[in-house]
C-alpha positions as CSV (number, residue, x, y, z in Angstrom):
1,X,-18.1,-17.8,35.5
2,X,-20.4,-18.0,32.0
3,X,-23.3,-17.3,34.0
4,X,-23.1,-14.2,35.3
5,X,-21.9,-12.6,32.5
6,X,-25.0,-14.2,30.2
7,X,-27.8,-12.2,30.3
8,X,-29.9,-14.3,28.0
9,X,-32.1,-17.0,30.7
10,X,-31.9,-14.9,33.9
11,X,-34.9,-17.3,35.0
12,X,-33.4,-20.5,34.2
13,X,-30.2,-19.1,35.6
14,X,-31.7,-18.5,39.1
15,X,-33.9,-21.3,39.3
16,X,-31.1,-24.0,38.2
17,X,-27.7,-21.9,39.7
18,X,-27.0,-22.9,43.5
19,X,-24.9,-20.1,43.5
20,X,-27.6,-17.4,42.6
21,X,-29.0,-17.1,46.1
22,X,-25.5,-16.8,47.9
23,X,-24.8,-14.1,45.0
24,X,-27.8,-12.3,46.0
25,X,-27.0,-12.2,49.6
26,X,-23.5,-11.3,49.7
27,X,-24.9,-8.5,47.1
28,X,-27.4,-7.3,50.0
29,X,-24.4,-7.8,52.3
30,X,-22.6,-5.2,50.7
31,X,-25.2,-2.8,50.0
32,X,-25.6,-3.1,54.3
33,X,-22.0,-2.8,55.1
34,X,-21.9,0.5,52.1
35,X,-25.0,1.9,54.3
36,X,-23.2,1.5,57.1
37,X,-19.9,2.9,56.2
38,X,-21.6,6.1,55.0
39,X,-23.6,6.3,58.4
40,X,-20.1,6.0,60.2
41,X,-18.6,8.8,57.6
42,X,-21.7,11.5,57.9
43,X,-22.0,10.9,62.1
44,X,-18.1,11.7,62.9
């Protein structure tokens, strides 16, 4: 879990880490479900 906690070679880091991508999406996955949930909240 070194590299996400290493700051240092963000670059190399996304262009060598198969994970980065699925990181990113489950990160843009969240942000849509916290969207929704506060949609859901504010419209009962």
């Amino acid at each position: 879990m070194r590299w996400i906690v290493e700051p240092s070679t963000p670059n190399r880091l996304s262009s060598l880490n198969p994970f980065s991508s699925q990181i990113k999406f489950s990160l843009l996955v969240a942000n849509l479900v916290r969207l929704a949930i506060y949609g859901v909240i504010e419209n009962a």
